[in-house]
Each structure stands twice: as structure tokens, then as C-alpha cells.
C-alpha positions, 0 to 999 in steps of 0.5 A, a space after each residue: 500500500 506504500 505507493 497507493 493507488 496510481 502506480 503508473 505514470 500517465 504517459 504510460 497508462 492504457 485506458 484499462 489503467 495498465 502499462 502501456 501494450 509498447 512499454 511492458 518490457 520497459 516499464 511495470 507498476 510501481 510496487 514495493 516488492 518484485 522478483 527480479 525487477 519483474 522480469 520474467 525469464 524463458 528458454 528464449 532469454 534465460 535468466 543471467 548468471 549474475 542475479 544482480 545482473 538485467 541481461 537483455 528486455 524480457 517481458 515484466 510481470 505487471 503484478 509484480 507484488 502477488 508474483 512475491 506472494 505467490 512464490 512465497 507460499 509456493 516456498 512454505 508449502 514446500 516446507 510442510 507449512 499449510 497455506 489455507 487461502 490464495 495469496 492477497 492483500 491484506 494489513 498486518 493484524 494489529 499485535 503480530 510478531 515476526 517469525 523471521 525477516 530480510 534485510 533489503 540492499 541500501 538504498 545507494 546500492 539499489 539506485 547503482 543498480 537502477 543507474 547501470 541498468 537503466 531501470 525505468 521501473 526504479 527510476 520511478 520508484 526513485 521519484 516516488 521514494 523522494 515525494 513521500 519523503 517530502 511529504 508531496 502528493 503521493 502520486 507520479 505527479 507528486 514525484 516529478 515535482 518533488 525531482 524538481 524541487 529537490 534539483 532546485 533547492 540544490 542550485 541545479 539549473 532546471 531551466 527548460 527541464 520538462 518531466 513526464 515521469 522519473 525516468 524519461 520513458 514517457 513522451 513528452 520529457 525534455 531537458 539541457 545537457 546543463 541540466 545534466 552536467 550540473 548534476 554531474 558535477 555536483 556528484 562528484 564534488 559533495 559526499 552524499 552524492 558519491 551513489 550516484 557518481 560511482 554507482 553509474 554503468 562503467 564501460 567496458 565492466 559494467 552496465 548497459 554502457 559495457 560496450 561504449 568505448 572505442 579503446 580498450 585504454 579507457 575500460 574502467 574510466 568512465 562512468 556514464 549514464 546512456 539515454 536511449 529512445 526512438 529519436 534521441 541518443 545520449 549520454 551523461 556522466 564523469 571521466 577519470 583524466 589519464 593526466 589526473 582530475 576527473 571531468 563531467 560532461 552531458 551529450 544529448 542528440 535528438 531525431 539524428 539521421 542516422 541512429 547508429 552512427 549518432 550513438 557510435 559518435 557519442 562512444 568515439 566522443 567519450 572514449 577521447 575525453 580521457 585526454 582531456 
């Protein structure tokens, strides 16, 4: 109940209140738990070896939190335990004790995740998180302005900056590679933006940039976030300098003529920074 009851942002909402039939490998409903992100693996695209890993687009369950349940009453029945009903939501009953519990991973390490695999359905959550804790209307409208609010309490210059959602998937977002530069910058220069500084794909180790480079001299030194869409390609990020110093920088091309060649400048361009 944590995200109440509009989970899914109006650019990406069907008129039966889902996700959106184009988006379902990209996006599912905002939910406080999931397994594997939603994605749901088959014998055409097995699950990765590394459960931290997102190899690939699968198809997301767009029920994500009875995916859990079920699973979990599956577990316990498999263990001799008697489930006498279907899974459901329901509150907790007013002076229960918990049997056992789990830890999740932090909050920093969930948003390296979300940033190395261009997770929309977390970026989302991300926003959603940052409302509630600003006590804003707990809602997907809610979370951009509480984005926003948040960039300018911190100086970040948001002028031009248009949110749909949290994540950019939706039609309609805009904004400046200002923008993102500043908050490139400022990850890097103040602590409590370390996450998001470090925590950002790594060509040629990590993330969906793995690939991103035309030199192998540069695998490791930069930390870059891609933007991928059907008519822009762009890219974010800081860069370890061979001659010391690290730098920040934002690209961002819009309806290029060539789609392909326009990403592949993007990775020649990155790979030269290290000189800089």
C-alpha cells in the first residue's frame, strides 16, 4: 500500500489503467516488492548468471507484488507449512510478531543498480521514494515535482527541464545537457552524492554502457549514464583524466539521421575525453 493507488505514470497508462501494450518490457507498476525487477525469464532469454545482473528486455510481470506472494507460499508449502487461502492483500493484524525477516540492499546500492541498468521501473520508484519523503502528493505527479524541487533547492539549473515521469520513458520529457552536467558535477564534488557518481554503468565492466568505448585504454574510466529512445541518443556522466582530475560532461542528440552512427559518435566522443 506504500505507493497507493496510481502506480503508473500517465504517459504510460492504457485506458484499462495498465502499462502501456509498447512499454511492458520497459516499464511495470510501481510496487514495493518484485522478483527480479519483474522480469520474467524463458528458454528464449534465460535468466543471467549474475542475479544482480538485467541481461537483455524480457517481458515484466505487471503484478509484480502477488508474483512475491505467490512464490512465497509456493516456498512454505514446500516446507510442510499449510497455506489455507490464495495469496492477497491484506494489513498486518494489529499485535503480530515476526517469525523471521530480510534485510533489503541500501538504498545507494539499489539506485547503482537502477543507474547501470537503466531501470525505468526504479527510476520511478526513485521519484516516488523522494515525494513521500517530502511529504508531496503521493502520486507520479507528486514525484516529478518533488525531482524538481529537490534539483532546485540544490542550485541545479532546471531551466527548460520538462518531466513526464522519473525516468524519461514517457513522451513528452525534455531537458539541457546543463541540466545534466550540473548534476554531474555536483556528484562528484559533495559526499552524499558519491551513489550516484560511482554507482553509474562503467564501460567496458559494467552496465548497459559495457560496450561504449572505442579503446580498450579507457575500460574502467568512465562512468556514464546512456539515454536511449526512438529519436534521441545520449549520454551523461564523469571521466577519470589519464593526466589526473576527473571531468563531467552531458551529450544529448535528438531525431539524428542516422541512429547508429549518432550513438557510435557519442562512444568515439567519450572514449577521447580521457585526454582531456
Amino acid at each position: 500500500t506504500l505507493f497507493g493507488d496510481s502506480r503508473i505514470p500517465t504517459g504510460l497508462r492504457n485506458a484499462d489503467g495498465g502499462v502501456l501494450g509498447e512499454y511492458t518490457t520497459y516499464f511495470t507498476s510501481v510496487s514495493s516488492m518484485a522478483i527480479d525487477g519483474g522480469r520474467q525469464y524463458s528458454d528464449s532469454m534465460p535468466a543471467p548468471a549474475n542475479p544482480d545482473d538485467s541481461a537483455g528486455y524480457p517481458e515484466l510481470s505487471q503484478h509484480t507484488a502477488a508474483d512475491v506472494a505467490a512464490t512465497f507460499s509456493g516456498l512454505l508449502q514446500q516446507h510442510g507449512i499449510t497455506v489455507e487461502a490464495e495469496p492477497a492483500a491484506h494489513a498486518a493484524p494489529q499485535g503480530a510478531s515476526p517469525i523471521a525477516s530480510v534485510s533489503s540492499a541500501t538504498l545507494s546500492e539499489i539506485l547503482a543498480f537502477m543507474l547501470r541498468h537503466s531501470d525505468n521501473t526504479l527510476a520511478e520508484e526513485f521519484g516516488r521514494l523522494t515525494a513521500l519523503a517530502r511529504s508531496e502528493n503521493n502520486s507520479p505527479e507528486g514525484a516529478t515535482k518533488a525531482v524538481r524541487t529537490v534539483l532546485g533547492n540544490l542550485k541545479i539549473d532546471i531551466n527548460g527541464l520538462t518531466m513526464a515521469d522519473c525516468s524519461g520513458l514517457s513522451p513528452g520529457s525534455q531537458l539541457t545537457v546543463r541540466t545534466l552536467a550540473a548534476v554531474q558535477q555536483r556528484n562528484l564534488t559533495v559526499g552524499d552524492g558519491a551513489p550516484a557518481a560511482e554507482g553509474l554503468s562503467v564501460a567496458g565492466l559494467v552496465g548497459s554502457a559495457r560496450k561504449r568505448y572505442t579503446s580498450d585504454d579507457v575500460a574502467g574510466l568512465l562512468r556514464v549514464k546512456t539515454g536511449s529512445l526512438d529519436t534521441v541518443t545520449s549520454m551523461a556522466g564523469n571521466v577519470s583524466r589519464t593526466h589526473g582530475g576527473a571531468l563531467s560532461f552531458a551529450v544529448v542528440i535528438n531525431n539524428p539521421a542516422d541512429y547508429w552512427a549518432a550513438s557510435n559518435a557519442i562512444s568515439a566522443f567519450i572514449t577521447k575525453l580521457v585526454e582531456l
